[in-house]
C-alpha positions as CSV (number, residue, x, y, z in Angstrom):
1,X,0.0,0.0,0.0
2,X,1.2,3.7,-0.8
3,X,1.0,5.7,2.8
4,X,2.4,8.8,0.4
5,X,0.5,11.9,0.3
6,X,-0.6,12.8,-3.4
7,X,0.4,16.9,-4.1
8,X,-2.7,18.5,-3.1
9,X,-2.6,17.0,0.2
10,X,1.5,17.3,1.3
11,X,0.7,20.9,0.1
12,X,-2.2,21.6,2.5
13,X,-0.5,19.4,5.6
14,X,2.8,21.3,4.8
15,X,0.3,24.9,5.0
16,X,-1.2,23.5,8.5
17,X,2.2,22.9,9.6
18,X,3.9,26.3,8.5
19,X,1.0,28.0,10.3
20,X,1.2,26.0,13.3
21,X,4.7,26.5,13.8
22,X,4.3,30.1,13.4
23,X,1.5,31.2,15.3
24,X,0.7,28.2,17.5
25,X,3.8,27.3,19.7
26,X,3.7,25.6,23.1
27,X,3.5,29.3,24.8
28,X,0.1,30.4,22.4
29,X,-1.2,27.7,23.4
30,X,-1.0,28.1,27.1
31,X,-2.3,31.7,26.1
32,X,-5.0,30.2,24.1
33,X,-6.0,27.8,26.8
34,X,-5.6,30.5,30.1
35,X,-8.0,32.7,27.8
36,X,-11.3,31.1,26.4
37,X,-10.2,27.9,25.5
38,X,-9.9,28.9,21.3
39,X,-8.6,31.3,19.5
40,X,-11.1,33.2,17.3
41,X,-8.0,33.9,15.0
42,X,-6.8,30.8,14.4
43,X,-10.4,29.4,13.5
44,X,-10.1,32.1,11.2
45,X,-6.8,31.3,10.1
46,X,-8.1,27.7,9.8
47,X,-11.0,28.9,7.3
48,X,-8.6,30.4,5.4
49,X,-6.5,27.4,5.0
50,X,-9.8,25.8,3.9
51,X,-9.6,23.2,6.6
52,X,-13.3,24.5,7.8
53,X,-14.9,23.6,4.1
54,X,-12.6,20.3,3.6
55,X,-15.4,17.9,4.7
56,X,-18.1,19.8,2.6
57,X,-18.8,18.1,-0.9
58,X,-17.8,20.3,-4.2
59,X,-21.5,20.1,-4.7
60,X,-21.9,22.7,-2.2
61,X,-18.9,24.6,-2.8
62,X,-16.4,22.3,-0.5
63,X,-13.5,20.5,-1.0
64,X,-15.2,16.7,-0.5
65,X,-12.3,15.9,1.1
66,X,-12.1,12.3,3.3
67,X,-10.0,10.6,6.0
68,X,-6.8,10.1,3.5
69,X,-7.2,13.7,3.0
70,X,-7.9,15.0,6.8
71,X,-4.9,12.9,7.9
72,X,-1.9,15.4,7.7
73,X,-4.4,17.8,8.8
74,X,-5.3,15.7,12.1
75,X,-1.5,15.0,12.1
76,X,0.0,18.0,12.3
77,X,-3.2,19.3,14.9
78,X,-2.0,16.3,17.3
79,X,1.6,17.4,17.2
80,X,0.3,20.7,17.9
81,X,-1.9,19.6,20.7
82,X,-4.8,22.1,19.2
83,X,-7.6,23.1,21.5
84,X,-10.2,24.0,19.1
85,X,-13.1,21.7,17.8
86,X,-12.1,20.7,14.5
87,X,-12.8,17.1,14.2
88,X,-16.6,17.9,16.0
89,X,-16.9,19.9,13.2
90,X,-15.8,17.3,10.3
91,X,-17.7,14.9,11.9
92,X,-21.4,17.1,12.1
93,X,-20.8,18.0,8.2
94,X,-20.4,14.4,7.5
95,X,-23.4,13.7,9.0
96,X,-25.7,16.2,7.7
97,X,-24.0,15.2,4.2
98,X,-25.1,12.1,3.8
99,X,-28.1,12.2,5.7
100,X,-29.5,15.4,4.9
101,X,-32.3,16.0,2.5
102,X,-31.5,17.6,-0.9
103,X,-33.6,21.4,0.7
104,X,-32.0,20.9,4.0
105,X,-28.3,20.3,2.4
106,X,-29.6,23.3,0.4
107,X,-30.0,25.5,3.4
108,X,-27.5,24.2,5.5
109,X,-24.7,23.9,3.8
110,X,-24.0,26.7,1.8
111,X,-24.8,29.3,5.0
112,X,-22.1,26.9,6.5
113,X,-19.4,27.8,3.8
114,X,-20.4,31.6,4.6
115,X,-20.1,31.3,8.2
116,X,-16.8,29.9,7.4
117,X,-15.1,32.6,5.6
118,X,-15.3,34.4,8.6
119,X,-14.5,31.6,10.6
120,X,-17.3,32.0,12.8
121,X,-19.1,28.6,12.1
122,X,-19.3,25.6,14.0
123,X,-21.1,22.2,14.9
124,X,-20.8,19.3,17.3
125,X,-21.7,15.9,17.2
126,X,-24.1,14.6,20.4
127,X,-24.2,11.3,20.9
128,X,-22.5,10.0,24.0
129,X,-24.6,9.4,27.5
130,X,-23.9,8.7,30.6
131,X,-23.5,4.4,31.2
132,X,-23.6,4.1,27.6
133,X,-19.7,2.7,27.4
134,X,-19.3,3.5,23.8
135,X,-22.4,1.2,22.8
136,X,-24.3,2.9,20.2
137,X,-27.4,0.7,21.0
138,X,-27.5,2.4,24.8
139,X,-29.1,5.7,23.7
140,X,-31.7,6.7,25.8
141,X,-32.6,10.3,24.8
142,X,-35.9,10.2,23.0
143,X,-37.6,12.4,20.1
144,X,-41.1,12.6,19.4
145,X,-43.8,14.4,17.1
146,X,-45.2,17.3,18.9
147,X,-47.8,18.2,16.2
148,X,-45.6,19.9,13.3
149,X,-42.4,19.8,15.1
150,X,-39.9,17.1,17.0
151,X,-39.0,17.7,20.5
152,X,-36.2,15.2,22.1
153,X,-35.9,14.8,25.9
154,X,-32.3,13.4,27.6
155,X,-29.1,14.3,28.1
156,X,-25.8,14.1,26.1
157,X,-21.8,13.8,27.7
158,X,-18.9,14.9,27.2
159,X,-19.7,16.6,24.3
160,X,-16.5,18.1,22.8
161,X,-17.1,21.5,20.8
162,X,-20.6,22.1,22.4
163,X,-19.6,25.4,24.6
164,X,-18.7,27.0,20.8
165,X,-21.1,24.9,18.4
166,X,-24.1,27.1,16.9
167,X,-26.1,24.0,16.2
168,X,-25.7,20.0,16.8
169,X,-25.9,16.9,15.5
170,X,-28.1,14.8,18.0
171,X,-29.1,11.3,18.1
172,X,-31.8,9.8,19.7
173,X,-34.3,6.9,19.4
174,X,-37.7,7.2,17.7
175,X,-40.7,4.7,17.8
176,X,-37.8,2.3,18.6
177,X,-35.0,3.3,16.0
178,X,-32.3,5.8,16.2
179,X,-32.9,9.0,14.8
180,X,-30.6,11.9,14.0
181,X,-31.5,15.6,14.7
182,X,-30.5,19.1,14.0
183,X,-31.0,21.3,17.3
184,X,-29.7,24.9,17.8
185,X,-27.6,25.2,21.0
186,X,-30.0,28.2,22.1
187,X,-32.4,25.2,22.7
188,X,-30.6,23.1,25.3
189,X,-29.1,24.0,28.7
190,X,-25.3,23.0,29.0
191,X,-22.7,22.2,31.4
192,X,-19.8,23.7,30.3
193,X,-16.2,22.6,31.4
194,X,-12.6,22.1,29.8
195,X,-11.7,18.2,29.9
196,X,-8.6,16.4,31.0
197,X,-6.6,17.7,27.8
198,X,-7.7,21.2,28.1
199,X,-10.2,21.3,25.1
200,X,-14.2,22.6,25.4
201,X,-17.0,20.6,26.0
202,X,-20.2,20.4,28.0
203,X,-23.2,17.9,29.4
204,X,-26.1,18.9,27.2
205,X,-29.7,18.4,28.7
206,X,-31.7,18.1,25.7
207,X,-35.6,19.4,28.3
208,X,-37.9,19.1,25.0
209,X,-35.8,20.9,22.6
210,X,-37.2,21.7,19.2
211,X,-35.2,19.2,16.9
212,X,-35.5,18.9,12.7
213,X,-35.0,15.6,11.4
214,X,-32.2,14.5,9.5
215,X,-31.9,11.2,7.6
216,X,-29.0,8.4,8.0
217,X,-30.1,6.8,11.9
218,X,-27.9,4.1,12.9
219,X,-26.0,3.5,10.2
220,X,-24.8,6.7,9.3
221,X,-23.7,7.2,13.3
222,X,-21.8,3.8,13.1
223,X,-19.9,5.6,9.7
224,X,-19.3,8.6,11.7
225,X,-18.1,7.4,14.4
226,X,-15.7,5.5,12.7
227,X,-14.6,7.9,9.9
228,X,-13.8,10.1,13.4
229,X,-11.8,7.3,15.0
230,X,-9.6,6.9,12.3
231,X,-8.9,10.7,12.5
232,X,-8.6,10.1,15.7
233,X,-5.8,8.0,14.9
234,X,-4.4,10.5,12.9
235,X,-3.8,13.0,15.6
236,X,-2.4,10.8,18.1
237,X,0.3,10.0,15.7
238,X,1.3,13.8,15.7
239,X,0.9,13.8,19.4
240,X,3.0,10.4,19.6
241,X,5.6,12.1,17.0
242,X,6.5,14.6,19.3
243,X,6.8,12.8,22.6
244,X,9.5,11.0,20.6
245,X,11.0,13.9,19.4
246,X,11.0,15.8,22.3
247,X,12.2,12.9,24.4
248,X,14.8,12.1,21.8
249,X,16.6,15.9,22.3
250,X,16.0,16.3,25.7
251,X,18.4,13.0,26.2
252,X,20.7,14.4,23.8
253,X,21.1,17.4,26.5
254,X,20.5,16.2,29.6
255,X,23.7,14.9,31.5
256,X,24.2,13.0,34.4
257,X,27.6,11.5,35.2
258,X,29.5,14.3,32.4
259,X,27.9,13.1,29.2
260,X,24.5,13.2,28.0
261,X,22.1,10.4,29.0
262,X,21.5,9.1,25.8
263,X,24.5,8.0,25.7
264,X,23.6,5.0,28.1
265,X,22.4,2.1,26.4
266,X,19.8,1.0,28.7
267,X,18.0,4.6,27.5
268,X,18.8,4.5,23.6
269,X,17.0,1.0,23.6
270,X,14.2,2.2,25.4
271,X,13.8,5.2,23.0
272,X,14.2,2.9,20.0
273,X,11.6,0.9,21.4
274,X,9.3,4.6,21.8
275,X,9.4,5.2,17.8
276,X,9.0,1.7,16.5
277,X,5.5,1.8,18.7
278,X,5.3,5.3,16.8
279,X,5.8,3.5,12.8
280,X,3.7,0.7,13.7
281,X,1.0,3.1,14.7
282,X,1.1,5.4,11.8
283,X,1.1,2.8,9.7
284,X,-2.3,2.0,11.3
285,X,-3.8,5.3,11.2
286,X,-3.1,5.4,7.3
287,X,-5.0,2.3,7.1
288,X,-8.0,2.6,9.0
289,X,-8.3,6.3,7.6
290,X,-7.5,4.1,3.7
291,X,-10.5,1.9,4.7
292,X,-12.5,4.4,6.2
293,X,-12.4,6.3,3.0
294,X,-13.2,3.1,1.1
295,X,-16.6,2.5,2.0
296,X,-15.7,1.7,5.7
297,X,-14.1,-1.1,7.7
298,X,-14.8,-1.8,11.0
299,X,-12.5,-4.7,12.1
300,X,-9.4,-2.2,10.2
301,X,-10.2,0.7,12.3
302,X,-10.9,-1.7,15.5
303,X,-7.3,-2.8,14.7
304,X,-6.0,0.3,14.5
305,X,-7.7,2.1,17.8
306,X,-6.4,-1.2,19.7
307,X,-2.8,-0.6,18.4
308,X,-2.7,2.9,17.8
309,X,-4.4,2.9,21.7
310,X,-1.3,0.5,23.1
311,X,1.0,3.0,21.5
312,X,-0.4,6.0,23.1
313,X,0.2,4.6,26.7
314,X,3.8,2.8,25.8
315,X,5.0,5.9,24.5
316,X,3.2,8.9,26.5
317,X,4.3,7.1,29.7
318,X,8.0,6.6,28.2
319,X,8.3,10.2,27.5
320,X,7.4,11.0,30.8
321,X,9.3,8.9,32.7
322,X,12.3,9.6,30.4
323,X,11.8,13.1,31.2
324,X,11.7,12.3,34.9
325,X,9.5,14.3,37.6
326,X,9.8,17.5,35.3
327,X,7.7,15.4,32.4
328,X,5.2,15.6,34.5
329,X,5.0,19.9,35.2
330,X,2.8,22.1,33.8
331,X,5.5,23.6,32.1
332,X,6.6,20.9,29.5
333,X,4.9,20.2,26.7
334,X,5.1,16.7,27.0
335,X,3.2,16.6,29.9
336,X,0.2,18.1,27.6
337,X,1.1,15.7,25.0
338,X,0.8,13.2,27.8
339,X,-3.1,13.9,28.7
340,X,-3.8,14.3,25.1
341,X,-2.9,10.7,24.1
342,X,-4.5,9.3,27.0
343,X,-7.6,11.3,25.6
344,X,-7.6,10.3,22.1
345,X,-6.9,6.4,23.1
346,X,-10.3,6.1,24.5
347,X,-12.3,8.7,22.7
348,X,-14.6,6.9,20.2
349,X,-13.9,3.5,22.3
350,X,-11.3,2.2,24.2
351,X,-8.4,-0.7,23.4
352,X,-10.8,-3.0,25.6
353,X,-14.0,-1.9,23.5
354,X,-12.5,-2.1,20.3
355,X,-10.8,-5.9,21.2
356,X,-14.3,-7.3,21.9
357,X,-15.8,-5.5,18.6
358,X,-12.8,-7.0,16.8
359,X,-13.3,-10.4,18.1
360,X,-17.3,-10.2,17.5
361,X,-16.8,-9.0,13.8
């Protein structure tokens, strides 16, 4: 298999990374994060790029770009350790996509790409609940007909993006099935907080809120949801890629003893050790985000969220503990990098959730 990016898509990682490196160091992040938890300006910045109208089909004035093409996008965001709800978004516009009638696509969409010039546009994807454990059959929120309209009662966790998002992508069950929904966020109450890696997102309590029906249930979800772990995978391979790196030159530097402490061979295996968990895991993200662009695959992607998950604790917990008590301060980046991988190894299911889905499929 070719893991090599075609033109059009080294060109716009190598723009994400040139804009990163400029404007969204370690110290504007901590900025970014002791503000408001985004940057307004780099969302911006981000709509400029085009990352905001990627997902969005040509049809409607996008770029109809998939997983292979979101990868060095989602790369370069993990090495960053961006705060701002990109992948909520992706995911959203997928849905509404492919499950979207023709007038609602008509509507939706192209006031999307217009919010996104300005950068000002943005969705979220509800779906998680309390208990559920990452079973997509454990929803219990509920929408009904309330004469002309739908109204959906429950609640929704952990919802990353929510505390920004202008509207959301809800699911809930209907005479027995599950439904998707489109509810603006002036409609729900939320409980807004910053989770363990220091990104946005909130408990929404969906009290009767006024919903419009979207097309795609259960099947669609399923898609989404595993379209967004393959990015997933992605950006814990930039994440993973600079825990190496960082650990690499900081024992290059340190010395104990007169000499650095990479010069002791007990260390140098261990570090060799840190990046062939990092190739065996990229290699794994480019195929579950190949297969996820192929029609889907749910035993690849499985297999890669078990591996890529394994890899995220070997090597966040080596960098660390390479680093020594420091790795773990406030003031390290690795520390951050460290939160983020634990994060991203469970988010859309965890190694032990993706082994029994493997093993059932």
């Amino acid at each position: 298999m070719n893991f090599d990016y075609n033109e059009e898509q080294q060109l716009l990682a190598d723009s994400v990374r040139r804009y990163l490196a400029k404007s969204y160091d370690f110290e504007a992040r901590k900025n970014i994060v002791a503000g408001h938890g985004w940057s307004a300006e780099a969302w911006a910045q981000f709509a400029q790029i085009g990352l905001t109208g990627l997902p969005v089909s040509a049809e409607h004035g996008g770029f109809g770009g998939g997983a292979v093409d979101l990868m060095g996008v989602m790369d370069a965001f993990g090495e960053a350790l961006v705060v701002e709800p990109y992948l909520p978004l992706v995911l959203a516009t997928r849905l509404i996509e492919r499950g979207a009638s023709a007038a609602q696509k008509e509507a939706l969409l192209p006031a999307l790409l217009s919010g996104v010039v300005e950068g000002r546009t943005k969705l979220a994807l509800a779906h998680t609940e309390k208990g559920a454990r990452y079973s997509l059959d454990a929803i219990r929120a509920s929408a009904s007909r309330d004469g002309a309209r739908w109204k959906i009662e429950g609640e929704k966790s952990a919802v990353i993006g929510a505390p920004l998002a202008e509207r959301l992508v809800v699911s809930a069950r209907s005479e027995g099935a599950i439904g998707l929904f489109l509810v603006d966020i002036g409609k729900v109450d939320l409980q807004a907080y910053r989770t363990m890696d220091q990104r946005l997102a909130a408990d929404v309590m969906l009290r009767g809120a006024e919903a419009e029906p979207i097309g795609g249930g259960r099947a669609a979800l399923e898609e989404a949801i595993d379209f967004g772990a393959a990015l997933a995978c992605a950006e814990a391979v930039g994440a993973m890629k600079f825990a190496c790196d960082t650990t690499l030159e900081y024992l290059k530097t340190r010395k104990q003893f007169g000499v650095p402490i990479g010069t002791f061979q007990a260390l140098q295996h261990r570090m060799v050790d840190m990046f062939i968990s990092l190739e065996q895991a990229r290699s794994m993200a480019c195929l579950a985000c190949s297969r996820a662009d192929a029609g889907g695959d749910a035993r690849s992607i499985s297999a890669a969220k078990i591996k890529i998950g394994d890899a995220a604790r070997h090597i966040s917990q080596e960098a660390v503990q390479l680093h020594g008590g420091m790795g773990m301060s406030e003031e390290l980046k690795v520390s951050h990098a460290f939160r983020r991988l634990t994060t991203l190894s469970r988010e859309f299911g965890d190694v032990d959730h993706h082994l029994a889905r493997f093993a059932a499929l």
